[in-house]
Residue frames as a rotation matrix with the C-alpha (Angstrom) as fourth column:
UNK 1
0.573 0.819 0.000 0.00
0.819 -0.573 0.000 0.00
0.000 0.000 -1.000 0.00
UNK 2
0.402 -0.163 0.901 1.14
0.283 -0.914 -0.292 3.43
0.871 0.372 -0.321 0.17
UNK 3
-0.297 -0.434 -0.851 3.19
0.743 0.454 -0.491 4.55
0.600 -0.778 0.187 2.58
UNK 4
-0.252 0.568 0.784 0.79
-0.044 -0.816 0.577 7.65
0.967 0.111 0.230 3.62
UNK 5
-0.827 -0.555 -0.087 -0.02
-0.323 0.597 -0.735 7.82
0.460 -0.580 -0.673 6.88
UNK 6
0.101 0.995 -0.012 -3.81
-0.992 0.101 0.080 8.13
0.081 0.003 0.997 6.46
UNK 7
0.230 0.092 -0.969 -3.26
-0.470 0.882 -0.028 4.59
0.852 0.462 0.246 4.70
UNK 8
-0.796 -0.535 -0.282 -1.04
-0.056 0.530 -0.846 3.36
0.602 -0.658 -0.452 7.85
UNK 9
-0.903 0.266 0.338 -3.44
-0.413 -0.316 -0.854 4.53
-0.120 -0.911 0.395 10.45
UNK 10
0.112 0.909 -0.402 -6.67
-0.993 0.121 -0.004 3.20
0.045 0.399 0.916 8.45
UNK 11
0.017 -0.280 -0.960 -4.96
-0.172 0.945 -0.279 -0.28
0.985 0.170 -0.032 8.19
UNK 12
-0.831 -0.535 -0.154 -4.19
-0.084 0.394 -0.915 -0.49
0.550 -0.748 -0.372 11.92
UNK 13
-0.713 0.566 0.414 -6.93
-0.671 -0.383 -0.635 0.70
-0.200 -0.731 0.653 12.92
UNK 14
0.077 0.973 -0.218 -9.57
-0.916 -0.018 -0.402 -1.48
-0.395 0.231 0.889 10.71
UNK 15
0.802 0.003 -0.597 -7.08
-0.154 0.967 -0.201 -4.63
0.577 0.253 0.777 9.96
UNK 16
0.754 -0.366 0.546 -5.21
-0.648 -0.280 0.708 -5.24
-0.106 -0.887 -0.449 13.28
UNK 17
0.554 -0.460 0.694 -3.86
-0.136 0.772 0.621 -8.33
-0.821 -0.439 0.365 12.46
UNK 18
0.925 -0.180 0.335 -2.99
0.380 0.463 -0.801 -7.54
-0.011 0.868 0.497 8.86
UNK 19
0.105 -0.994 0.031 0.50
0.844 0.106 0.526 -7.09
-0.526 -0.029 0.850 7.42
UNK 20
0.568 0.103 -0.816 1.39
-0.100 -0.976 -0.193 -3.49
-0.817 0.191 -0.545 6.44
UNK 21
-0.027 -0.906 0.422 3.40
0.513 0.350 0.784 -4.04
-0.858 0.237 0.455 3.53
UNK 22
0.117 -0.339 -0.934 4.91
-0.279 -0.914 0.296 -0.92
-0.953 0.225 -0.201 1.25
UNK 23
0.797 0.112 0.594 4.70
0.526 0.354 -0.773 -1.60
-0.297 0.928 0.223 -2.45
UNK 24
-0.149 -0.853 0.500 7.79
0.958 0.001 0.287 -1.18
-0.245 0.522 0.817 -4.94
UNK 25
-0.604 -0.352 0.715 6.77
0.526 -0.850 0.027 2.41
0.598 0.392 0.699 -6.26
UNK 26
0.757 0.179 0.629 5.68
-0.018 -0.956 0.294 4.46
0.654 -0.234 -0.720 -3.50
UNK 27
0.593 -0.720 -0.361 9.19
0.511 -0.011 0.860 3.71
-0.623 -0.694 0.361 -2.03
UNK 28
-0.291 -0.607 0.739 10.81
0.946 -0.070 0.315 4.30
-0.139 0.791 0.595 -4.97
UNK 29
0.003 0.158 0.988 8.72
0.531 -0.837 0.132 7.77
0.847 0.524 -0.086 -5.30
UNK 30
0.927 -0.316 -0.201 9.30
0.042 -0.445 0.894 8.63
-0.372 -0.838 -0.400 -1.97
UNK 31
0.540 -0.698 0.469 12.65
0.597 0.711 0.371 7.99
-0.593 0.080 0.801 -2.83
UNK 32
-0.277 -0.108 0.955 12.85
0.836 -0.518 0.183 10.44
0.475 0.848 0.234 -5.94
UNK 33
0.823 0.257 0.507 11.08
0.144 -0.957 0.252 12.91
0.550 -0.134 -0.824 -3.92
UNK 34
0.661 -0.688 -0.300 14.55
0.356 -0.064 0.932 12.80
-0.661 -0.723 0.203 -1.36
UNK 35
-0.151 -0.707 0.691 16.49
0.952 0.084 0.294 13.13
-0.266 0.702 0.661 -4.57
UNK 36
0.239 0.258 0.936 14.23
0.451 -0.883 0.128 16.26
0.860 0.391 -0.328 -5.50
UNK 37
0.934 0.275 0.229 14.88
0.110 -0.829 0.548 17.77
0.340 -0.487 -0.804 -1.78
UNK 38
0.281 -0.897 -0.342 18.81
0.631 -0.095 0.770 17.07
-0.723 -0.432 0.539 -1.88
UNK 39
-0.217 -0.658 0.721 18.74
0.974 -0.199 0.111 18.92
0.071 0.726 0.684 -5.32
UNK 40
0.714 0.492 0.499 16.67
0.470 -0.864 0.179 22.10
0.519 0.107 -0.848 -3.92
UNK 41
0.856 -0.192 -0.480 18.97
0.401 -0.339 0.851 22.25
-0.326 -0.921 -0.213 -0.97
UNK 42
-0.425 -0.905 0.009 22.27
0.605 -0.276 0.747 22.16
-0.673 0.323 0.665 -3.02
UNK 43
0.188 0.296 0.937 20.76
0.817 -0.576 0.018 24.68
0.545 0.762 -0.350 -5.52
UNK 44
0.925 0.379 0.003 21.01
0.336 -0.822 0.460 27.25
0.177 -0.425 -0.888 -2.70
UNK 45
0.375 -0.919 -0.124 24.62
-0.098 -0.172 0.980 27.16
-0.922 -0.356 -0.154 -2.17
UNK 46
-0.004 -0.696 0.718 25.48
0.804 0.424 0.416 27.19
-0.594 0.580 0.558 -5.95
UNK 47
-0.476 0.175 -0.862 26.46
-0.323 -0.946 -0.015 30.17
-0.818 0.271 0.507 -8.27
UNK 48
0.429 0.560 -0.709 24.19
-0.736 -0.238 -0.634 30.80
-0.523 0.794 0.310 -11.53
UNK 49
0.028 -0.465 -0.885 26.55
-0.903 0.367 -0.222 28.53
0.428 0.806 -0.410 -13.66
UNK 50
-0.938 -0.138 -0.317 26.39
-0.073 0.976 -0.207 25.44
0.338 -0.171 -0.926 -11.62
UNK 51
-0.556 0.831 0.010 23.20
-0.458 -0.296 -0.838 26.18
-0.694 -0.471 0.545 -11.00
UNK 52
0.368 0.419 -0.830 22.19
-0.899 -0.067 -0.432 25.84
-0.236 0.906 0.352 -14.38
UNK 53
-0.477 -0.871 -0.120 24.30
-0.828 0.491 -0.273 23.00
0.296 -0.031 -0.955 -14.60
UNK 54
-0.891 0.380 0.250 22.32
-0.032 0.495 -0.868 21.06
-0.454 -0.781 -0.429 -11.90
UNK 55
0.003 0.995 -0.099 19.04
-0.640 -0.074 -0.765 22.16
-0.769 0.066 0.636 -13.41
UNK 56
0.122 -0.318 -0.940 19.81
-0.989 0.043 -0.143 20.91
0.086 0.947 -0.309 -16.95
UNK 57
0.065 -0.171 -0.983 20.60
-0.454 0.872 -0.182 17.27
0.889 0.458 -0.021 -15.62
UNK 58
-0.723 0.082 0.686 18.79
-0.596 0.428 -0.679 16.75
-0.350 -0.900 -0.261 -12.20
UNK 59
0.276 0.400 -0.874 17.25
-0.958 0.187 -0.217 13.87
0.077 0.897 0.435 -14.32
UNK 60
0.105 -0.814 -0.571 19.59
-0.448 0.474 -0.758 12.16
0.888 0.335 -0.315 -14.46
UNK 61
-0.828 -0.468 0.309 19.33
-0.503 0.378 -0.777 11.48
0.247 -0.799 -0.549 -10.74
UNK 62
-0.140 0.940 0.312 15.52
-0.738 0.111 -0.666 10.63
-0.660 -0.323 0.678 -10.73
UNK 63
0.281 0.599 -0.750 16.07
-0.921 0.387 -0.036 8.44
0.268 0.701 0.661 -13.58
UNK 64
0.724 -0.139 0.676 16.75
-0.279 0.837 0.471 4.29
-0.631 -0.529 0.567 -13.50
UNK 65
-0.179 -0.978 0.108 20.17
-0.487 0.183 0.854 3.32
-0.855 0.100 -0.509 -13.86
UNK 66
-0.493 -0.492 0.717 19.26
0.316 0.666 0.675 1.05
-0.810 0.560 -0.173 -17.01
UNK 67
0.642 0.683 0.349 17.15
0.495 -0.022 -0.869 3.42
-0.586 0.730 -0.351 -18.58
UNK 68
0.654 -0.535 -0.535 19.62
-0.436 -0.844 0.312 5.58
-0.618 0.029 -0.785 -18.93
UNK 69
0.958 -0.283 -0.034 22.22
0.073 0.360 -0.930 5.35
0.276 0.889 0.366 -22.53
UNK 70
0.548 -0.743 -0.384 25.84
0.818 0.573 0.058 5.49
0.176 -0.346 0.922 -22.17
UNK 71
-0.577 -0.431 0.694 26.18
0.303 -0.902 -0.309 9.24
0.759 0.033 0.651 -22.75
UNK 72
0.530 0.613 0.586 23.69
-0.430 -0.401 0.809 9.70
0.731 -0.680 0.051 -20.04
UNK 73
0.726 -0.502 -0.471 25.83
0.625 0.767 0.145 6.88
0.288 -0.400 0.870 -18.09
UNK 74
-0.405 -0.914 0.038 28.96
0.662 -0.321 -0.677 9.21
0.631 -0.249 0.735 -18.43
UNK 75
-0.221 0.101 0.970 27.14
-0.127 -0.989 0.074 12.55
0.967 -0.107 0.231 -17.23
UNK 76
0.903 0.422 -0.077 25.20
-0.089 0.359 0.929 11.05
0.420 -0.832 0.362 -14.18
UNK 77
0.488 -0.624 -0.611 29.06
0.858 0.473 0.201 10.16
0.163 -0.622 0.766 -13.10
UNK 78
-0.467 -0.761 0.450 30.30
0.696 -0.631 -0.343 13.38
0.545 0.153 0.824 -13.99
UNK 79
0.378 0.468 0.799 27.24
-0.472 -0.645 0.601 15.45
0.797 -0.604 -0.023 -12.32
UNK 80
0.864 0.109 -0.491 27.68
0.335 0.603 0.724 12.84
0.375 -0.790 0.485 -9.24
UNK 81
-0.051 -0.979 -0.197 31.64
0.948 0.014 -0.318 13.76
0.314 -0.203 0.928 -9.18
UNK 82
-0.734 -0.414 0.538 30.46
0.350 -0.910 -0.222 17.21
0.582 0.026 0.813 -8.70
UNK 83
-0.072 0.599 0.797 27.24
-0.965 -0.244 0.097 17.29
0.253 -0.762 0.596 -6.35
UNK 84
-0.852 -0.518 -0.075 27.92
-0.440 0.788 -0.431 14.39
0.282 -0.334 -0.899 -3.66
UNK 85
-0.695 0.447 0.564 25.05
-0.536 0.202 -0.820 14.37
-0.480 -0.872 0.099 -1.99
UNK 86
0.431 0.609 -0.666 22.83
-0.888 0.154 -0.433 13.95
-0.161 0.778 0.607 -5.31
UNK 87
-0.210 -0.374 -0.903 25.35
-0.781 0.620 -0.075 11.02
0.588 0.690 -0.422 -6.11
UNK 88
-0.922 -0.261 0.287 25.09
-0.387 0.558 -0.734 9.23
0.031 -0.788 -0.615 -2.68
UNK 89
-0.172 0.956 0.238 21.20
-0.690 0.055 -0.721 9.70
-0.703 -0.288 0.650 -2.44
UNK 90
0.318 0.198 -0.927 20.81
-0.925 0.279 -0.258 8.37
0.208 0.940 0.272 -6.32
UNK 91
-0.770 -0.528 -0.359 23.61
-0.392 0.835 -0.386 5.22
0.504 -0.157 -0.850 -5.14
UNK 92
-0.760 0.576 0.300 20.98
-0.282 0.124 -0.951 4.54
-0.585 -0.808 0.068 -2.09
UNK 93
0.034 0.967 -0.253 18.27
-0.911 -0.074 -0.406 4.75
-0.411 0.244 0.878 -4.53
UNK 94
0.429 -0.023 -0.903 19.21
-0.756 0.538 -0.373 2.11
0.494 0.843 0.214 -6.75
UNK 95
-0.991 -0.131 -0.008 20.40
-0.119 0.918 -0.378 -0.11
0.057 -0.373 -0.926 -4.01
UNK 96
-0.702 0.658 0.273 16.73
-0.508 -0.194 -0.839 -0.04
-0.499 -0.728 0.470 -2.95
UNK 97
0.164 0.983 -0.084 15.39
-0.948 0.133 -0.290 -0.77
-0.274 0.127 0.953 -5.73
UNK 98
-0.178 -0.603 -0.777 17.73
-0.628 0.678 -0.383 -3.71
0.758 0.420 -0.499 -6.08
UNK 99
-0.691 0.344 0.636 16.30
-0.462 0.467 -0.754 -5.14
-0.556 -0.815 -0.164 -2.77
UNK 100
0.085 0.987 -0.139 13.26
-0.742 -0.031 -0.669 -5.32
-0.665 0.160 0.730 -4.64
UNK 101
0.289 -0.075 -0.954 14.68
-0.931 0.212 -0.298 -6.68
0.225 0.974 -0.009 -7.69
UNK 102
-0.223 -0.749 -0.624 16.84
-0.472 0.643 -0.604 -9.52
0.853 0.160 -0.497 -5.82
UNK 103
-0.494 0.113 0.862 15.50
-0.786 0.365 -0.499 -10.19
-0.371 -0.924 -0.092 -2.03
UNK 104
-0.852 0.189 -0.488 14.74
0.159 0.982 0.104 -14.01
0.499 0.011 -0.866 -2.51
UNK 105
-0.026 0.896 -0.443 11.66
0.738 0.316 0.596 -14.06
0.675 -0.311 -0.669 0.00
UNK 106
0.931 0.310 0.192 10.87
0.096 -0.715 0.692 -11.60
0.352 -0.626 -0.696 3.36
UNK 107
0.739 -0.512 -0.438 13.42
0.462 -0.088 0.883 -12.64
-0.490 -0.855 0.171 5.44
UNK 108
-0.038 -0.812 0.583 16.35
0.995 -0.082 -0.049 -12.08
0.088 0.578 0.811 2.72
UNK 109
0.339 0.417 0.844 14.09
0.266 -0.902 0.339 -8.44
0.903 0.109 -0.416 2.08
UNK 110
0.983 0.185 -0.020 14.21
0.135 -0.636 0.760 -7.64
0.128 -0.749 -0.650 5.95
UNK 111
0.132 -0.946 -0.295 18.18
0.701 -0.122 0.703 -8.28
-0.701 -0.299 0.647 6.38
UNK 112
-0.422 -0.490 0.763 19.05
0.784 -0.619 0.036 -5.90
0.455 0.613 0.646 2.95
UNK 113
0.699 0.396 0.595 16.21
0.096 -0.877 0.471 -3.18
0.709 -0.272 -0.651 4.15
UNK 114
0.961 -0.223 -0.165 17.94
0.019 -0.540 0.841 -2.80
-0.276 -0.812 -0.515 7.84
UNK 115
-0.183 -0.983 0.015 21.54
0.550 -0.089 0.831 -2.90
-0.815 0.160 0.557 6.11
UNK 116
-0.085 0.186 0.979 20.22
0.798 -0.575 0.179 0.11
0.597 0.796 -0.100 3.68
UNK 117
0.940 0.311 0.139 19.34
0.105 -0.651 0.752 1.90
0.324 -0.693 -0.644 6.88
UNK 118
0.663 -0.746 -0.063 22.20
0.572 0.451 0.685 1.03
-0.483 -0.490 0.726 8.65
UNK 119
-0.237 -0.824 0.515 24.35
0.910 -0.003 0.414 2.35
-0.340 0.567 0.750 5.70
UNK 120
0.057 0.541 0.839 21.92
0.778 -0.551 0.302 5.17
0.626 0.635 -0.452 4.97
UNK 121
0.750 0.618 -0.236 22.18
0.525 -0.339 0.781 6.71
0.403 -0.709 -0.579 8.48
UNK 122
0.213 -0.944 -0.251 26.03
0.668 -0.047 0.743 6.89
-0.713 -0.325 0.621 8.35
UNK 123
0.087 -0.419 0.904 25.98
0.991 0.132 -0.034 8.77
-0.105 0.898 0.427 5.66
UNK 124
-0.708 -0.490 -0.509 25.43
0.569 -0.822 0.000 12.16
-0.418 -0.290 0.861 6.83
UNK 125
-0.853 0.517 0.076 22.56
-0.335 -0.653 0.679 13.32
0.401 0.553 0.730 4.17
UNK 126
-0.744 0.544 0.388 19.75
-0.560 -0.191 -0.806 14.37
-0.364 -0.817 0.447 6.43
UNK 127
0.424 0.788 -0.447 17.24
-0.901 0.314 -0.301 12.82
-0.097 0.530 0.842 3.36
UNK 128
-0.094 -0.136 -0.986 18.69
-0.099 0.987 -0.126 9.43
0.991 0.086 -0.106 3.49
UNK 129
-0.991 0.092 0.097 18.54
-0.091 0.059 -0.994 9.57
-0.097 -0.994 -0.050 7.71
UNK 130
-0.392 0.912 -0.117 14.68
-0.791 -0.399 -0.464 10.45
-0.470 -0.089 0.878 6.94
UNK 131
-0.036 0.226 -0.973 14.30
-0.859 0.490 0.146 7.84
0.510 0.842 0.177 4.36
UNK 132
-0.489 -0.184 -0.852 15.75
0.180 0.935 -0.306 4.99
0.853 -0.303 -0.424 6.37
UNK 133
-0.965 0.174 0.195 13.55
-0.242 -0.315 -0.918 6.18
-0.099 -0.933 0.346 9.25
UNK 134
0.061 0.969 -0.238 10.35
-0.974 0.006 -0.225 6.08
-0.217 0.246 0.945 7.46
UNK 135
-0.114 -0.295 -0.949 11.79
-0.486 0.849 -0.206 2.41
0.866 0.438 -0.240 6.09
C-alpha cells in the first residue's frame, strides 16, 4: 500500500492483524522525492553557472540506472563527481530498488532493508537519515 499515513493509520486501525506491507513504487517515489529535496537544498549554495548546470541534468538522478544510454551513463558520473550528496542519495536509490529486484523471500528483504538503513544513516545526508527512518 502506500506509505501515507492516512493509509497506515486506516490499516491499523480497521485490519489489526494484517501485514502493512509498502509496495515497490511508493518507495521508490518517496525515494525520488529525497532526490528532488537534496537537489533544492544544493541549488542554494550554488552560483548561476552550476546552477544551471544542476538544473539541466537533475534527471539524471531521478532516472533508472538502465534506462539511462551510455552518454547519459557518463554525465550522471560526472554530475555525481560534482554534487555528492545527489550522487550518494541516487547510489541509495538504486540499491533499494535492487532489494526489490533480488531479495529471494521476506526474510532475505528484511536483512538488505535494515543494512540500507544502517548504511543510509552513516551517511550524513539528512534525506537518506529520513528515508531509512520512514523504512
Amino acid at each position: 500500500m502506500d506509505i501515507s499515513k492516512a493509509y497506515i493509520s486506516w490499516a491499523k486501525s480497521n485490519l489489526p492483524n494484517a501485514d502493512i506491507v509498502f509496495d515497490h513504487f511508493h518507495v521508490i517515489k518517496l525515494m525520488n522525492d529525497k532526490i528532488d529535496q537534496v537537489s533544492r537544498r544544493t541549488l542554494k549554495n550554488l552560483d548561476d553557472s552550476q546552477k544551471e548546470l544542476l538544473k539541466i541534468n537533475r534527471f539524471l538522478f531521478l532516472s533508472n540506472i538502465e534506462n539511462l544510454d551510455d552518454k547519459s551513463t557518463g554525465k550522471l558520473e560526472n554530475q555525481g563527481n560534482i554534487f555528492k550528496d545527489l550522487a550518494e542519495v541516487n547510489i541509495k536509490k538504486e540499491e533499494l530498488r535492487s532489494i526489490y529486484a533480488n531479495a529471494d523471500d521476506e526474510f532475505d528483504a528484511e536483512i538488505l532493508l535494515k543494512e540500507w538503513c544502517t548504511t543510509s544513516k552513516t551517511m550524513g545526508v539528512s534525506e537518506l537519515i529520513k528515508m531509512a527512518k520512514i523504512i
